[in-house]
N, C-alpha and C positions, 0 to 999 in steps of 0.2 A: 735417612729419608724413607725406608722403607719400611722400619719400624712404622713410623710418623704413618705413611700410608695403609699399613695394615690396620692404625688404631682406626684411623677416619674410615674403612669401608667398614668395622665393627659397630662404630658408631652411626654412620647411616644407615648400616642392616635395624639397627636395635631402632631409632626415631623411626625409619618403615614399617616395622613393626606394629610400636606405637599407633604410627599413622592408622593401617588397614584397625587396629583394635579401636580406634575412635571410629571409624567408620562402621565399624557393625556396629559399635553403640546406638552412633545416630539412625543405624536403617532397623534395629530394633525398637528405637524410640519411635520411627514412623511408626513402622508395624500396628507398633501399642496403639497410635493416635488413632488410626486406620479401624482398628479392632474396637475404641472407645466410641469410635462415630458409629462403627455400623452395628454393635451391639452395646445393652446396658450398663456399664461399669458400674462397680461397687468401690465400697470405700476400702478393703487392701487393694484397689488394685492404684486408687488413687494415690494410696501411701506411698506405693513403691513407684510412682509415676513422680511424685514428690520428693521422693529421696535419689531418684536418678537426676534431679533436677537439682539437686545439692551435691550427689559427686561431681554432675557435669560444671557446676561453678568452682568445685576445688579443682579439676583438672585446668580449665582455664585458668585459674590462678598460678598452677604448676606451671600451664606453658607461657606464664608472662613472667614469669620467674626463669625459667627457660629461656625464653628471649633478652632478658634483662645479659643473663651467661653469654648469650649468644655473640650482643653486641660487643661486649668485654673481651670476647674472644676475637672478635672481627678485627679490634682497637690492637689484638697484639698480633695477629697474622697479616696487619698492612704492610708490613716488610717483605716475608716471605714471597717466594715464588710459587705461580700456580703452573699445574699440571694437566698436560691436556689430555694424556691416557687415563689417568684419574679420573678427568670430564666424564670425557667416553662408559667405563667402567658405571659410573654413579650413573650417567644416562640410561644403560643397560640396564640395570640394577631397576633402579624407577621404573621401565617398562615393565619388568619382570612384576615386581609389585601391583600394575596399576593392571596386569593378566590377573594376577591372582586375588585383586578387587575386583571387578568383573565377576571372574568365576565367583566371588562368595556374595557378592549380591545377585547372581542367578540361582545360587543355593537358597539363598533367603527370601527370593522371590517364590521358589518353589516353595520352602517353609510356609513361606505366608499363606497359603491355604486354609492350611490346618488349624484353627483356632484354640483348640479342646487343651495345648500346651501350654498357657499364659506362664505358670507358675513356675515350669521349669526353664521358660523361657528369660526368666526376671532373675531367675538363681544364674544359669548363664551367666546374664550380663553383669549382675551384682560380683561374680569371678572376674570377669573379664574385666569390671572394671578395678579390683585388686591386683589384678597380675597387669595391668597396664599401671598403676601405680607403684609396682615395685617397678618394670619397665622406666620408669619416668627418672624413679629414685636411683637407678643403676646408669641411665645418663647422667643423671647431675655428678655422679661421682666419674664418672668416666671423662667428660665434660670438663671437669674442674683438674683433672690430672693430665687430658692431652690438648693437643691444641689441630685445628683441621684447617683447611683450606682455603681462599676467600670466595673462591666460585661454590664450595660446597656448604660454606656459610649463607651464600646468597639465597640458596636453593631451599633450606632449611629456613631459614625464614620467612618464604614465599608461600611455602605449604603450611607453616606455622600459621601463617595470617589466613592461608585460608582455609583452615582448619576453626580457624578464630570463629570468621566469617559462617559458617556451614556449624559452630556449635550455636551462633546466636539466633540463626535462623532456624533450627530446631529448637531452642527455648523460647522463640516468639512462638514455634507452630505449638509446641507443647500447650502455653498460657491459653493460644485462641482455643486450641481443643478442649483444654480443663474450661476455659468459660464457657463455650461452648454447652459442654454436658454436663455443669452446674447448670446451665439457662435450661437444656431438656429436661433435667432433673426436677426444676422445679415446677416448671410448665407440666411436667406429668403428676407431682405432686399436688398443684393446686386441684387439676383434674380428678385423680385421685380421692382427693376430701370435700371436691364436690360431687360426685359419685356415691362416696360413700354416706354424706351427709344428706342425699337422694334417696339412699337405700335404706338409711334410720326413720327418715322423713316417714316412706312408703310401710317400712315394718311397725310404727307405731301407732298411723293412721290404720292398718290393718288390726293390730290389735284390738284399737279402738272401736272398730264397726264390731271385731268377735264378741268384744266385753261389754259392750251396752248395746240395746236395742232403739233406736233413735229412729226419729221419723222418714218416714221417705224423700223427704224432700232434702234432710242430712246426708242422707245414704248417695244421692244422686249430686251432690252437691260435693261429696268425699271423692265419688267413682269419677268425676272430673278435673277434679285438683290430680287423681293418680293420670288420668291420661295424658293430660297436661304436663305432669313430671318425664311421662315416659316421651314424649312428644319432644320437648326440649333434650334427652337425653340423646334419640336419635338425631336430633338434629345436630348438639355436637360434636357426636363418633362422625355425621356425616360432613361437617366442617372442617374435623382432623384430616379425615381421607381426600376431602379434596384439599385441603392445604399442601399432603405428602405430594400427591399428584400435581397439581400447579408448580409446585417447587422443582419436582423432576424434570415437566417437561422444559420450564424453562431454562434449567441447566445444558437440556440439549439444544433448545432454541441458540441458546450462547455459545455454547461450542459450534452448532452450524454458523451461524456468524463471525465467530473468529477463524474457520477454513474459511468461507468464501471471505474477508478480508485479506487473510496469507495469501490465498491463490492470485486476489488484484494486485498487491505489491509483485505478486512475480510476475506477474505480466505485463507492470509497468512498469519494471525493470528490464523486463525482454526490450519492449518495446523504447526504452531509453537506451538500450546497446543495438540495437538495428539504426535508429536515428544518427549516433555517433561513425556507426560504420559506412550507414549512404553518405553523413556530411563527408567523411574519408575520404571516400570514392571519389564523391563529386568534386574535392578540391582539387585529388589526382588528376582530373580529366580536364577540369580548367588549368592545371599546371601545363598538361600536356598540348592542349591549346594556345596557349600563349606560346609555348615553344614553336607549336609551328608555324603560329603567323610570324614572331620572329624568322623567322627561320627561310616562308615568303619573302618578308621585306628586304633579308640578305639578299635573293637571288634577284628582286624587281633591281636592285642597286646596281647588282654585277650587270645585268642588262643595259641597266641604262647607261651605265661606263661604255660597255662593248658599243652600244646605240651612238653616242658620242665620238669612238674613235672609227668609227665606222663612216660617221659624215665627215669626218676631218680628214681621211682618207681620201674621201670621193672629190668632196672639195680643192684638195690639193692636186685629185687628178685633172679635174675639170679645171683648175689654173694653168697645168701644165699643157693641157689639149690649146688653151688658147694661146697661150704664149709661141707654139709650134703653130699654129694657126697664121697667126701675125709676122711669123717669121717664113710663110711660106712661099715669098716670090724671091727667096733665093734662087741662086744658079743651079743647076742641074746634079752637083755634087753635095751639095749641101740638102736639098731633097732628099737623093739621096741620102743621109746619115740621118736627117729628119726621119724618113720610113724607118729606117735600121732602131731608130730608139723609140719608132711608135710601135714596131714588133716587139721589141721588150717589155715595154707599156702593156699592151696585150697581154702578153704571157703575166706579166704580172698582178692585171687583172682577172686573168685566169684563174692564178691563185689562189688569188681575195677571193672569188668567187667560190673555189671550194673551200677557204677559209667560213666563209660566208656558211655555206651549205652545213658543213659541221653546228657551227652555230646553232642555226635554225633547228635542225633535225636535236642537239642540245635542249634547244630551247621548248621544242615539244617534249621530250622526255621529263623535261621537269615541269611542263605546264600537264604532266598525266597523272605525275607522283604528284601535285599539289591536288588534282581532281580527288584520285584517290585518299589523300588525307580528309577533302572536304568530307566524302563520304562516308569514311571511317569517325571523325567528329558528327557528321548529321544521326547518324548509329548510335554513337554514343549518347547523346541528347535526346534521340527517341528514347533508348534504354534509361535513363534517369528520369525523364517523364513518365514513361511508367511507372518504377520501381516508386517515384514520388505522388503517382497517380493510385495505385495501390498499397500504397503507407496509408494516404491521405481515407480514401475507403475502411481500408481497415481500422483505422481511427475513430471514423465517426461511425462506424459498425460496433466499436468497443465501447463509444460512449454511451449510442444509445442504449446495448444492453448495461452498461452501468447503473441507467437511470431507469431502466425497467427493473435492474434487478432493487435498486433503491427505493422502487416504489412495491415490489412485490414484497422485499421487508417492513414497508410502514405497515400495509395489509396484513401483514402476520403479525407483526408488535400488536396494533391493535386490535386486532382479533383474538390474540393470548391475552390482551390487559381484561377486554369484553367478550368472555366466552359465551357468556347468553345474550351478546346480538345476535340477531341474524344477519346474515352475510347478502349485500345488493348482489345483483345482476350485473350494473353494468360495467362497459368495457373501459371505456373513459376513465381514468384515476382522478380527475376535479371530480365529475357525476358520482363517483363512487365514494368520496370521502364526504361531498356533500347527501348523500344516502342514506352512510353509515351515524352522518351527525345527528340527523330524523332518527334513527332509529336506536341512536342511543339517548337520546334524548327521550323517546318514550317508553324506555326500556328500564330508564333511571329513578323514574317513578314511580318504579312496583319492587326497585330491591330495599333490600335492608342495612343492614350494616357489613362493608365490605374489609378487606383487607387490607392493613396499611401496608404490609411487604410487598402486595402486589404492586403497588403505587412507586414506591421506592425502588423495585428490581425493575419496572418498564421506565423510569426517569433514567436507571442507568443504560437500560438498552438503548433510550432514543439517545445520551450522551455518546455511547459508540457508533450508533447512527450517523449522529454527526463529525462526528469525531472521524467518519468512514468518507463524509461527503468534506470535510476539509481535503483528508487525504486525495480525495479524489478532486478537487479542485486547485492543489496543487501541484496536483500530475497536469492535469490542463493549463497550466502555470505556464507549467517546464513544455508542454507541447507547443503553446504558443510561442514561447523563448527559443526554440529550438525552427519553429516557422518562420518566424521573423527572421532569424540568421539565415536561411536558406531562402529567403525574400530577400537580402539584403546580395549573396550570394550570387543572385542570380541575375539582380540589376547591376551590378558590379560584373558579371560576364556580359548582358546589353551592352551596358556603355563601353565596354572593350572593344566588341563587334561594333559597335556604331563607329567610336571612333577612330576602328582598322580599316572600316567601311569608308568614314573619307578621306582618310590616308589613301588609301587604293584609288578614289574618283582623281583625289589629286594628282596621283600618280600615276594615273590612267591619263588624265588630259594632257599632261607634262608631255607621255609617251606619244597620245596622239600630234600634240602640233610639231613633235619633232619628228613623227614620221613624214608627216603634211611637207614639214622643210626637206625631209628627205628625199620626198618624190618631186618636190619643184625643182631640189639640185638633180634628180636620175632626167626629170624631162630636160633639162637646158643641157645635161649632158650629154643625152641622147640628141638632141638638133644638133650639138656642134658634133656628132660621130658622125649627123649624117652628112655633115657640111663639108667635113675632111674628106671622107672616103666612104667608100658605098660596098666595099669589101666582105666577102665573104666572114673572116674571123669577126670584122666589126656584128655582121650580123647574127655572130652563135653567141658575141657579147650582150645582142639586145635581146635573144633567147634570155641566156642565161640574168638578165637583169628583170626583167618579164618574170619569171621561174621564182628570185628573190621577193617581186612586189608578191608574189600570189602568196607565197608563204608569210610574209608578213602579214596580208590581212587575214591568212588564220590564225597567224598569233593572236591579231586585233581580237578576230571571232572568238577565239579563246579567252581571252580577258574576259569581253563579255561574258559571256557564258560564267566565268566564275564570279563577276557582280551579280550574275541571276542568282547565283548559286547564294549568295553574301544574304540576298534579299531575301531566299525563302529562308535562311537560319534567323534571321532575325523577326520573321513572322510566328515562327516556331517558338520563337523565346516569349514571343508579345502572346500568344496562346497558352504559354504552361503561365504565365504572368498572371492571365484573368482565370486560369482554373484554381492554382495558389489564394489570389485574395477570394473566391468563390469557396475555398475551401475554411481560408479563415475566419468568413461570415457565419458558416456552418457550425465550425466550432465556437464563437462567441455566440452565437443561439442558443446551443446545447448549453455551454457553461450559465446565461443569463436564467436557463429551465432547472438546474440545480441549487442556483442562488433561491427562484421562487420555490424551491422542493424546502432547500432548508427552511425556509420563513414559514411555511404550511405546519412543519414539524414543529418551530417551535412555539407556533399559535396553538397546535393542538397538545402540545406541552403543560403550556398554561393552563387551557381550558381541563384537562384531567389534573391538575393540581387543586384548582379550585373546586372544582368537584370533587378533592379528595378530600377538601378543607370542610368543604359542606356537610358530606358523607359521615367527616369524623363528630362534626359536632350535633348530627344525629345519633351517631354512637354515643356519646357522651347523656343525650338527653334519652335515649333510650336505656342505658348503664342505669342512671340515675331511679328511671321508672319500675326497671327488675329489681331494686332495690327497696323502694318502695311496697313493689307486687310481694317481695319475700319477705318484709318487715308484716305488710299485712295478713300472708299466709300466718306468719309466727304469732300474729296473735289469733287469729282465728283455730289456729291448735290449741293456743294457751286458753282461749273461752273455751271451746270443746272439755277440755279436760276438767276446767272449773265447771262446766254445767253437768258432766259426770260425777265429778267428787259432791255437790251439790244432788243431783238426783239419788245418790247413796243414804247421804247423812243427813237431807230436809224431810221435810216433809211436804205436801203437796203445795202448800202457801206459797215455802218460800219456791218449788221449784218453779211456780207462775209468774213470781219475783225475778228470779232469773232468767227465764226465758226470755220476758218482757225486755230487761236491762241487754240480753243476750242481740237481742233484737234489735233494739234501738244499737248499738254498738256496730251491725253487721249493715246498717243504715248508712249510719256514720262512714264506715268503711267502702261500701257501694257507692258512696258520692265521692270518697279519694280517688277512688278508680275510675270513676265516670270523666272528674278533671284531669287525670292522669293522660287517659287516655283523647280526650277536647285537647290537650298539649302539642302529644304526638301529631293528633289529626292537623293543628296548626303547623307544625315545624314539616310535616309531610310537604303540604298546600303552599308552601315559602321555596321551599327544594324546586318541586313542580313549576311554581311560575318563573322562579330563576331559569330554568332549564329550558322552559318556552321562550323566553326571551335571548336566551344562547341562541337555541335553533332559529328564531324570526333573524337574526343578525346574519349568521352562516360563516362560514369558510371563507377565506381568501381566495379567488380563483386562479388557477396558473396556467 
């Protein structure tokens, strides 16, 4: 077994190996891509970008060969046992590896600077990639002779895959790159040979005025056609440059849109784990509520027990008082024993009576501790109205800069789509869109042919746009899901308090009529004490029963006081109740001003679509007419030169002859142009009333 484990940590050092050598391949291969985009590549560098793109499909072919071993080995290590120091060990191992990746892509990050290396950079790799193929080949044979683990077979196939994974996504970035800069290549190409075929243009027409003497009206008719060339020349260097420049900034446009998208998911993720944690709270605090009205309704029970043997007491004494009453015109000795058992009587209403007193002085102690719970609950329900009073603010504080900032992004989308509107005044976002529609509308009638990227890159901004007001409307989703449960929460704590509240009346009146019976039995009791006997102890009895009613009616007071107490909780509940649905009106406001946001976005969607439709097929009738215009130039060179070769070798006859023909031909051609341009002026005058008739409609208002 120990053999066995020494072969497997050999053979994971060596696929480690491997691994970190595929990975400087591939951070090489960025490099390359990186260094292809932002400078000119040539065709060796293409080659060898091509031939890395050929070892990296034999490797992948190695390691599906590789995996093929892999499994095969899996099929015969299903028996054995695995080893968890092993685990350990190989874990270790991996860190160490995945330090010393790390380290060699901050060497290579560093590398990357320096560009001036390409070639010894490629020789590099082109090793690296032979010495990771003998590497590969010294697995397989190693592979084929031991057998490993099945947790370190897992692991090796994990990284296999995604190693798999991370070569196929550097041969897709490869492809876009090679298209990529075949697409520059050509695009600087065409430019290029029209440039240059500008330059042949202008050096032959130059010739042409040194080498013949032609009239003034030729000379001035040539010195225009060159301004003209040069006119057009600046004008495409100044096309390229703003093209670089639009492209830039809206690369940074998209990157500040996707941080401020990042930053609203984490904050309505905060704000999703604060909601979770108040629901928490709040349910704790209703748990704890319900425990102590439980907890009340125990001790209202024990009372009314104690209330219960307490009349049955009295009543039995007040039976016994009468029954000694009716027996009292006995003899003189029997009086006597009669008193002797009404002093015991006594005494043992003495008793009762501090039996009684405990009670009471009881019974307030616990009517203190229930105050103090009410209080400590009224505390706590102020504190969640808060804490739910300032959720709710904060809420629609977040909204509305949501939909500020929603609207400060449409203002920049289209104000990067329309750099040459001018920008309104005002503060309103309907007034301002409806502004910018006037002012692109007569803004549109003076350009010429625009750019289709520009079109295409702001249809995907407004896609993210929306794609930002989803998100954000299913965070308002989940806020009003999350309101309703704590509306549902809270009526569900009312109706407990309601109906603890007529638990309590009920068992308040219960209490009162049996105090009522209780003092009807203390008065008949009191007439027959005073019937009997007029006695000193009877009368520390009528004290002391005097002493009990006064305490009972502050118990009574007491009750009260906590039905007062019942009623203001429940007005407290009926107030967060109407701030809650006030709250949820607020937010179906806000959300129903994001539903019209998006509807605005995708009206003006359309409308710069169709205007881009329009646009293109003035490019197209314009394409058509510089084709035209440079068909006409070419012949008016090719007459030029036949009316030279003709002034050389005529004589003055024929050169009258040809001038005439020359003339008539330049006729001919001043009336192509004339219609050419009658075309334009129509397809202009069509754009224009379309676009009047855009702007007479207008905007949707929100």
């Amino acid at each position: 077994m120990n053999n066995k484990n020494k072969e497997i940590q050999t053979i994971h050092s060596s696929l480690n190996e491997a691994m970190v050598s595929k990975e400087r391949l591939e951070q090489r291969v960025m490099e390359l891509m990186e260094m292809s985009q932002h400078s000119m590549p040539d065709e060796v560098l293409q080659g060898r970008v091509q031939d890395l793109i050929n070892e990296n499909q034999g490797l992948q072919l190695q390691s599906e060969t590789l995996q093929v071993q892999n499994e095969a080995l899996q099929a015969q290590m299903s028996t054995q046992v695995t080893h968890v120091s092993h685990f350990d060990e190989l874990q270790k191992l991996l860190a160490e590896k995945e330090l010393q990746r790390k380290s060699l892509e901050d060497s290579l990050n560093a590398e990357r600077s320096g560009g001036a290396t390409r070639e010894t950079s490629m020789q590099a790799l082109h090793n690296d990639n032979m010495s990771m193929k003998a590497e590969v080949q010294n697995l397989q044979n190693l592979i084929s002779d031991q057998t490993a683990s099945q947790i370190a077979l897992d692991q090796f196939q994990m990284s296999v895959r995604e190693k798999e994974d991370n070569m196929k996504t550097v041969e897709d970035l490869l492809e876009k790159g090679l298209i990529e800069v075949a697409n520059k290549e050509e695009e600087l190409k065409a430019v290029r040979e029209e440039n240059k075929g500008l330059k042949q243009e202008m050096e032959e027409l130059k010739t042409m005025v040194a080498e013949q003497a032609p009239s003034e009206s030729m000379m001035e008719d040539l010195q225009s056609m060159i301004q003209e060339k040069d006119v057009k020349l600046k004008s495409v260097e100044e096309s390229l440059q703003t093209a670089q420049e639009s492209s830039s900034t809206r690369e940074k446009a998209v990157e500040a849109l996707e941080q401020q998208l990042a930053a609203l998911q984490t904050e309505m993720e905060q704000l999703r784990q604060k909601e979770t944690t108040q629901v928490s709270s709040s349910d704790a605090e209703l748990q704890k509520l319900q425990a102590q009205l439980a907890a009340k309704d125990q001790e209202i029970q024990m009372l009314q027990a104690e209330m219960k043997a307490r009349t049955k007491a009295v009543s039995e004494q007040v039976e016994q008082m009468q029954q000694q009453q009716s027996q009292a015109a006995v003899p003189s000795k029997e009086l006597l024993s009669a008193l002797s058992e009404k002093d015991k009587q006594v005494s043992d209403l003495q008793a009762e009576l501090a039996e009684l007193r405990d009670s009471v002085e009881l019974h307030r102690k616990k009517n203190n501790e229930l105050r103090e719970k009410n209080w400590s609950a009224m505390e706590a329900l102020s504190a969640t109205e808060s804490i739910l009073q300032g959720k709710l603010s904060k809420a629609v504080k977040e909204n509305q800069t949501a939909l500020e900032m929603c609207q400060a992004e449409c203002r920049d989308v289209l104000q990067r789509l329309l750099p040459h509107v001018p920008l309104p005044s005002e503060q309103n976002h309907q007034e301002w869109l409806h502004t910018f529609e006037g002012a692109v509308a007569e803004s549109s009638a003076a350009l010429s042919t625009p750019a289709s990227g520009d079109s295409e890159r702001a249809a995907e901004k407004l896609k993210e746009a929306e794609e930002a007001q989803k998100i954000l409307q299913k965070d308002c989703e989940t806020y009003k899901k999350v309101l309703a449960e704590t509306e549902g929460i809270l009526q569900r704590l009312q109706n407990s308090v309601e109906q603890e509240e007529s638990r309590w009346k009920v068992k308040l009146e219960a209490s009162q009529g049996e105090l009522k019976e209780m003092n009807q039995k203390v008065t008949l009791m009191d007439q027959e004490i005073e019937r009997l006997t007029e006695g000193a102890e009877l009368e520390n009895l009528r004290r002391e029963k005097q002493h009990l009613e006064s305490e009972l009616e502050r118990a009574e007071q007491e009750s009260a006081t906590y039905v007062t107490e019942v009623r203001e909780l429940k007005d407290l509940l009926t107030e967060l109740q109407t701030r809650l649905d006030g709250s949820y009106t607020e937010a179906f406001r806000q959300n129903e001003e994001l539903n019209l946001l998006k509807t605005q976005l995708t009206e003006t969607l359309s409308k710069l679509e169709t205007e881009e439709s329009e646009r293109q097929k003035v490019a197209g009738d314009l394409y058509t007419a510089q084709q035209s215009l440079d068909l006409i130039q070419g012949e008016l060179s090719k007459v030029t030169e036949n009316a030279d070769g003709l002034i050389e070798n005529s004589s003055l006859s024929s050169q009258t002859e040809e001038i005439d023909r020359k003339e008539k031909m330049t006729a001919g051609l001043n009336q192509t142009v004339r219609e050419l341009q009658q075309l334009l002026q129509g397809v202009s005058r069509k754009l224009t009333k379309r676009e009047e008739e855009e702007a007479d409609k207008g905007l949707p208002k929100v």
